[in-house]
N, C-alpha and C positions, 0 to 999 in steps of 0.2 A: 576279431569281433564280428557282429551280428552283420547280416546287412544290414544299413546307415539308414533310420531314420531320421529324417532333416527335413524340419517343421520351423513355421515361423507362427506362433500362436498368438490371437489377440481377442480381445474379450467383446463378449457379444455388444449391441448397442445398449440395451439394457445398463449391461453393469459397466459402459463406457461414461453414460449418463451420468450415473453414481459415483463415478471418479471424479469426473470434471468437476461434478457438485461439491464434491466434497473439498475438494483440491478451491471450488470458490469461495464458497463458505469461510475457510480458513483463512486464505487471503484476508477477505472481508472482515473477517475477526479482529484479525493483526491491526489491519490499518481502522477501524473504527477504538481499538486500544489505543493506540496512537492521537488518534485525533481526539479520545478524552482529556490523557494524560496531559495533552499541551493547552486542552481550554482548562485544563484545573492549574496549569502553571502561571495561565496568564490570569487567573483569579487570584490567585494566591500574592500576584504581583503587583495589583493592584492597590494596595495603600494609598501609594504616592497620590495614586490619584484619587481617591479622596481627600485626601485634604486640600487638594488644590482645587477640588469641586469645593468642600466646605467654605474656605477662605471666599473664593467665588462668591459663594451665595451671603455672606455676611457681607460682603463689597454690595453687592444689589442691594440687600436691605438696607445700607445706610445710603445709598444713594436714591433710591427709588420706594422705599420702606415696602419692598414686595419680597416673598422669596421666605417666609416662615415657616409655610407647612411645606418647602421644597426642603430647608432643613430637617424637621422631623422626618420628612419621608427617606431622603440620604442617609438619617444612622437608621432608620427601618431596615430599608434595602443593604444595609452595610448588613446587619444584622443576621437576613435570609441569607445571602447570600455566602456568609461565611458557615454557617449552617447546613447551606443543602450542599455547598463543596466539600464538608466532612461529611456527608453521607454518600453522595457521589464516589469518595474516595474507599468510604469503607465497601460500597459494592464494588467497586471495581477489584478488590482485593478475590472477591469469591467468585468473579468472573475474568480472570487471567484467562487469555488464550495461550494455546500449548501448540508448536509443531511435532506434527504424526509421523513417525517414524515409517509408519506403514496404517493405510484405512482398512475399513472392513466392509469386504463392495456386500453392503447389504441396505435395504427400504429402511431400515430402522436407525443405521449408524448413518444412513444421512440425513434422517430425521434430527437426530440428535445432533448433528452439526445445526443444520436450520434453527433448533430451537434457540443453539447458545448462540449465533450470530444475531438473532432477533431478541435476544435480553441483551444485548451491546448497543443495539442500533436505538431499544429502549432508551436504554443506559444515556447514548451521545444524545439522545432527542431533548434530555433532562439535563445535561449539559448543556446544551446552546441553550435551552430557555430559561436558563440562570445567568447564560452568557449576555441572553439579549437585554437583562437586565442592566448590567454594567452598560451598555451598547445607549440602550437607554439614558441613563443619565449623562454620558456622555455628550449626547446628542442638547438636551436641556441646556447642558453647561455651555455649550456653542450659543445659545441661545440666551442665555443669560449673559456673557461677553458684550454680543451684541447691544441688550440693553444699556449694557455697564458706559459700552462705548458712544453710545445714545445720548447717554448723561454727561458724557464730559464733555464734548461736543456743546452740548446747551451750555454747559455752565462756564465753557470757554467763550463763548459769546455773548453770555450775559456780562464777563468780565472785560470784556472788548471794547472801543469806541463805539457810539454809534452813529456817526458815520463819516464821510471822509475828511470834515471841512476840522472835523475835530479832533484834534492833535493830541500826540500822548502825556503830553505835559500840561492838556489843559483838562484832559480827563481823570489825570492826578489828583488835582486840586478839586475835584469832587468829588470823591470819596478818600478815606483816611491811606495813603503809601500804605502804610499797615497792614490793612484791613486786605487789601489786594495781595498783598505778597502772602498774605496767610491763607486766602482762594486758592492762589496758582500754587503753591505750594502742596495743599490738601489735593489740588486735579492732578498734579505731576505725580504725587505718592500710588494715587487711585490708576493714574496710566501705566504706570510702571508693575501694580498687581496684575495687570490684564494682558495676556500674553497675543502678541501677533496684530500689533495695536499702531498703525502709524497718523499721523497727524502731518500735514502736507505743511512743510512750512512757507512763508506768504502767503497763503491760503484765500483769497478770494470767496467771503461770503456774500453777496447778494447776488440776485437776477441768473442770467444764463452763467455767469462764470462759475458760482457757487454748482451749480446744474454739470458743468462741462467737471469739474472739478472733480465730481462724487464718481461721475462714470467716468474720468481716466485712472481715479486710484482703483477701482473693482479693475479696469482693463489690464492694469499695471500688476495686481496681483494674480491675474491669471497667469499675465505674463515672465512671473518666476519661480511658477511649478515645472521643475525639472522634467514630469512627466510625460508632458501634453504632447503630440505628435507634433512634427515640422513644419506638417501643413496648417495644424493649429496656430499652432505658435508664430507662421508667418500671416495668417488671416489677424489676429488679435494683435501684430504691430501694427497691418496698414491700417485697421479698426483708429489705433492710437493715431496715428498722422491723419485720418479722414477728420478725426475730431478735433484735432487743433486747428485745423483749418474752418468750422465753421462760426460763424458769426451770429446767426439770424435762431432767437429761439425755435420755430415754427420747423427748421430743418434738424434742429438738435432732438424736438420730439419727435420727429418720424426715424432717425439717425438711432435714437435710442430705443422705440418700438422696435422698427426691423432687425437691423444691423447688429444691434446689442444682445436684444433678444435671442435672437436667433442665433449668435456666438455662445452665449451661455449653455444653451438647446444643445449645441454639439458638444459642448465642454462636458456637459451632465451624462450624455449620451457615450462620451468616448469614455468617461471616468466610468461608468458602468460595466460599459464594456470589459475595459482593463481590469476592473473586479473580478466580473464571472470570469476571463483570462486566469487571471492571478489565483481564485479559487479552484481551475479545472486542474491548473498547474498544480496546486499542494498536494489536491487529494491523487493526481498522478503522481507524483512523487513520495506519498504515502503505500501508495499501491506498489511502488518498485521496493522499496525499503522492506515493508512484509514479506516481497518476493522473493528479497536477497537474504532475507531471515530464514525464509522456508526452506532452501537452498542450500544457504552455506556459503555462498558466493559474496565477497567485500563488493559495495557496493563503488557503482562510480562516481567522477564529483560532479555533481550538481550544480549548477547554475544557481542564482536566486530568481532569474526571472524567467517567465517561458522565452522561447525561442524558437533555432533550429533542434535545443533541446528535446522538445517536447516531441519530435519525430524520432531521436535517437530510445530517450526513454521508454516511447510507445512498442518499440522494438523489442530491445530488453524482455520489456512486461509479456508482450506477446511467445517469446524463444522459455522464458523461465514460464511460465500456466505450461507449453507443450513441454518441456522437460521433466517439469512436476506428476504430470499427468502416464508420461512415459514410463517414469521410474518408478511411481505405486502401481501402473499395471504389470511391469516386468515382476514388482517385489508380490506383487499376488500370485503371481501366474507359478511363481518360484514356489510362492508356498504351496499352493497345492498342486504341484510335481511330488511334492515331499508327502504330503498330505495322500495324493492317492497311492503312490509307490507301497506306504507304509502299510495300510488300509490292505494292498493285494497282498502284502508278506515279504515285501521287500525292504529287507530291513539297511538303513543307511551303514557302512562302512567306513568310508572316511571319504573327505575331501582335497582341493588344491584349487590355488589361483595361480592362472598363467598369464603373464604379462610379455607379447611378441616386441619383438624388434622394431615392430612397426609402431607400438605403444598403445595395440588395443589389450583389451581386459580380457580374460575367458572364465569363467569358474566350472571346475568340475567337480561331481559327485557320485559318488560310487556305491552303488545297491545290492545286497547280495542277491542271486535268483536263485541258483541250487550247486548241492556241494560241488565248490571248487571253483565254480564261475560269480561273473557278476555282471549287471549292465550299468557302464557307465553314461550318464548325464551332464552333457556339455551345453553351459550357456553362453552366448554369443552378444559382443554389447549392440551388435544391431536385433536383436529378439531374437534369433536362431536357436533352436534346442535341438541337441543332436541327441539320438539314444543309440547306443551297442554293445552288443553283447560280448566277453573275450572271458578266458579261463586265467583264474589269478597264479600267480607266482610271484617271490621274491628278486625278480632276475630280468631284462629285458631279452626276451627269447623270440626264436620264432617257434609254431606249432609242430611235433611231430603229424605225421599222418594219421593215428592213432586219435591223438588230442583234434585235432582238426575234423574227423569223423564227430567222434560226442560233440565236439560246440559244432557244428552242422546240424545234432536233432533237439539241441537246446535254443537255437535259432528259430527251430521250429516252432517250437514252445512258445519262445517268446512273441515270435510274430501273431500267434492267435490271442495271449494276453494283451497285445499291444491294442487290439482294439475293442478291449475292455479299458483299459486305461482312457481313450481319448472318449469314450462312453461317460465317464466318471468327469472326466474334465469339463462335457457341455454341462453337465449335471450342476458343476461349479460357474456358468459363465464365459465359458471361457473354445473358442474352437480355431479350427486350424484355419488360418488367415493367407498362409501361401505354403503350399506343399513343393518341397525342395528336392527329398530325397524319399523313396519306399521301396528299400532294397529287398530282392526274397534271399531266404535262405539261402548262401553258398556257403562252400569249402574256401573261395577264394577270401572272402572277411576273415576267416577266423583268425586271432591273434588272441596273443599273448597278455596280461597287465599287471603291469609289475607295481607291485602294492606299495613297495616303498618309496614310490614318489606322492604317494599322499600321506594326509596327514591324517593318522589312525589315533583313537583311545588307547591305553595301554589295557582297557580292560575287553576290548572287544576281539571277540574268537573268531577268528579267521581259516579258513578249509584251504589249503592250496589244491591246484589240480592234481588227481592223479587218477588216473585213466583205468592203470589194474582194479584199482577198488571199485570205482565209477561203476567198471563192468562188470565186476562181482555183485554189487547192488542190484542193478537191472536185471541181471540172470537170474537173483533168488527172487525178486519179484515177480518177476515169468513164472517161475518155479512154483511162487505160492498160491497164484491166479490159476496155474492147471490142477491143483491139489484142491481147490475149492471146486 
C-alpha cells in the first residue's frame, strides 16, 4: 500500500456549531413531546375532579347560598378545556418529533430544526395555560372547603350550650331532642362531604382557649406533612409545647404574630423551594429519557425524588449530548469521504467491518484508483482515517518487484490527488484536526489487497493487478504522445 496517510479529522467551529444545535434542538423537541403528552393525560384525567369540585360548590350554596356563577363557570371551563385538549392533541399529531439518523451540517437544516422546536415550545405554552386552568379551579375549590368549614364550625356552636353553667340536659329541654339531632345530623352529612376536615374534640370555644385551639390544630397539621424537613418539623413541635404552656392572652398574640408567623413564612418558603426542586428534577429527567431515545441506550431507573440522583443523571445527560454530537460528526465526515472520493473518480468497490480482540470497531472501504489497484479507507472508532494505496488480487500475497515498482509511481499519483482531496473536504467543513501519519511514496508500503475479504456487489467489475498489461498500457501511451 501507499504511504500511510493517518489523519484525525474534525469539523470546523462553524459546522461544530450546527451539530450541537442541532443535536439541541432535538433533544428539546423530544422532551417538550413529552411534557405535552403528560399535561394532556392529566387533563384528560381529570373528571373525578370535577365532580368533586361540582359536589363542592353545591355544598357552599346550601350552606352559605354563594357559589352559582362558580358553577356556571366550572361546566364553562369543563367545557374549554376539553376543547382546546382535542386541539392540542390534534396538533401534536403533525408535530411528532423524529430521531435523525444522521443531520445535514447546513444554516438551513438547522434553521429548520429551530423552527419545529419553537412550534412545540408554542405548542407546551398552550398546554400549561389550559393546565393553569384546571390549577385554577383547583385552588377556588381549597377555598370553598374552607368556607364550607367555616359554616360548620358556626352551626356547631349555634347548636352548643351557651355556656358552662348550662348543662346538656337542660339545653335539651329548650329546644325540640328532634330538632337537634336533625342539626347535627345535616353538620355530620356536610363534614363528612369535605375532605381533610378535623373537628378537635372537647374543643374549648371561648377566650384564649378557643384562640390556643385554632393555632394548635394549623400547627398540628403542619406537623403531618411527610415532607417538611427535620429541622422543620422539629421547630413546629417545640412551636406545639411553647403553646401549651401559655396562659396569659397578651403572650399568645405576640407568640402567634412572631413565632407562628414566621413558622408558616418558612413552611411556604421551603414548600416552594421543593417545588422549583421537584420541577428542575422532571424536566431533567425529561431531558435524560429524549437522550436515551436519541441514543438507543435503556434508560436507568430513576428515583422519584431528586437527590444524589440529580448528580448521576446530570452525567449521563452531559456523556450522551457528547456522544450524540460525536457520532453525527464521525457519520458526516464519513459521508463526504464518500462523497469526494466519488466526485475525483473513485468509484466505491466494496467494504468490511473488523471487530479486534480488543473489541474496538474499524470499518473499511475500498476505492478503485486505476487498473488493478485501489485505495483503501480505514475508519477508526477514535476518528482516525487511514488512506492507502495497494494493488488488488484474490489472494493474500506479497508484491513481486515488478508490482512494487508500478504501486511506487501510483503512489505518486495518489499523494498529489490527496491534496486535492483534503481541498474538497474544507470546501465541506470539515479539516484535518491532528496529523498522524504522511508517508511519501515508497517501495517499502506497497502490498498486496486481497479483495475477497470484502464485501463486493456481484455486479461490480473488478481489474486485478497485472503488471505485463499495466506496462503495455504506459508504453502505448508514450508511444502515442511522441506520435502527436
Amino acid at each position: 500500500m501507499s504511504g500511510p496517510k493517518i489523519s484525525v479529522y474534525s469539523l470546523t467551529r462553524s459546522a461544530e456549531a450546527i451539530v450541537a444545535g442541532q443535536v439541541l434542538c432535538e433533544q428539546q423537541c423530544l422532551a417538550c413531546y413529552r411534557n405535552i403528552q403528560e399535561i394532556i393525560r392529566n387533563l384528560r384525567s381529570n373528571s373525578s375532579g370535577y365532580e368533586k369540585q361540582n359536589s363542592n360548590i353545591q355544598l357552599l350554596m346550601k350552606r352559605t347560598s354563594e357559589g352559582e356563577e362558580q358553577l356556571k363557570q366550572l361546566q364553562s371551563i369543563r367545557d374549554e378545556v376539553e376543547r382546546e385538549t382535542k386541539d392540542i392533541e390534534e396538533e401534536l399529531k403533525d408535530k411528532t418529533p423524529h430521531v435523525s439518523e444522521k443531520y445535514t451540517i447546513t444554516i438551513a437544516a438547522l434553521t429548520e430544526k429551530q423552527s419545529e422546536l419553537q412550534a412545540l415550545q408554542t405548542l407546551q405554552r398552550k398546554a400549561e395555560r389550559v393546565k393553569a386552568k384546571i390549577d385554577a379551579l383547583s385552588a377556588q375549590n381549597q377555598k370553598n372547603t374552607s368556607k364550607i368549614q367555616a359554616s360548620i364550625i358556626k352551626d356547631l356552636e349555634d347548636v352548643a350550650p351557651t355556656s358552662s353553667e348550662e348543662t346538656s340536659s337542660n339545653y335539651l329541654k329548650r329546644d325540640s331532642s328532634q330538632d337537634i339531632q336533625k342539626i347535627q345530623s345535616s353538620i355530620l352529612d356536610d363534614i363528612s362531604s369535605v375532605t381533610s376536615f378535623d373537628i378537635e374534640e372537647e374543643a374549648e370555644t371561648t377566650g384564649i382557649a378557643e384562640k390556643k385551639n385554632t393555632i394548635s390544630a394549623k400547627l398540628k397539621e403542619l406537623q403531618n406533612e411527610t415532607l417538611l424537613s427535620e429541622a422543620l418539623q422539629k421547630e413546629i413541635k417545640q412551636a406545639i409545647s411553647s403553646l401549651s404552656k401559655i396562659e396569659e392572652e397578651r403572650f399568645l398574640q405576640t407568640f402567634e404574630t412572631v413565632t407562628v408567623k414566621k413558622l408558616f413564612k418558612k413552611v411556604d418558603d421551603y414548600r416552594s423551594e421543593q417545588e422549583q426542586a421537584r420541577k428542575e428534577y422532571r424536566d431533567l429527567c425529561v431531558r435524560y429519557e429524549s437522550l436515551c431515545e436519541m441514543t438507543g441506550e435503556s434508560p436507568i431507573s430513576i428515583p422519584p425524588c431528586p437527590g444524589e440522583a440529580v448528580s448521576t443523571i446530570g452525567e449521563e445527560i452531559k456523556r450522551m449530548e457528547q456522544q450524540i454530537v460525536r457520532q453525527q460528526e464521525q457519520l458526516y465526515i464519513t459521508e463526504c469521504v464518500n462523497e469526494v472520493m466519488t466526485e475525483m473518480g473513485y468509484d466505491i468497490i466494496g467494504s468490511r467491518e473488523v471487530r479486534k480482540k480488543s473489541g474496538k470497531h474499524f470499518r473499511n472501504e475500498l476505492f478503485s484508483f486505476n487498473e488493478g489497484t485501489a485505495v483503501n479507507v480505514m475508519y477508526s472508532p477514535d476518528g482516525q482515517i487511514s488512506m492507502e494505496l495497494g494493488g488488488l488480487d484474490r489472494e493474500d500475497r506479497i508484491p513481486t518487484e515488478e508490482e512494487a515498482e508500478v504501486l511506487t509511481s501510483d503512489m505518486e499519483s495518489f499523494c498529489s490527488e490527496f491534496e486535492e482531496f483534503e481541498k474538497r473536504m474544507r470546501e465541506r467543513g470539515i479539516i484535518v484536526g491532528n496529523r498522524i501519519a504522511l508517508s511519501p511514496p515508497s517501495a517499502e508500503y506497497a502490498a498486496i489487497i486481497n479483495v475477497n475479504d470484502y464485501d463486493v456487489a456481484d455486479s461490480t467489475q473488478i481489474t486485478m493487478m497485472n503488471v505485463t498489461e499495466k506496462k503495455r498500457k504506459q508504453t502505448d501511451r508514450i508511444v502515442m504522445r511522441q506520435d502527436d
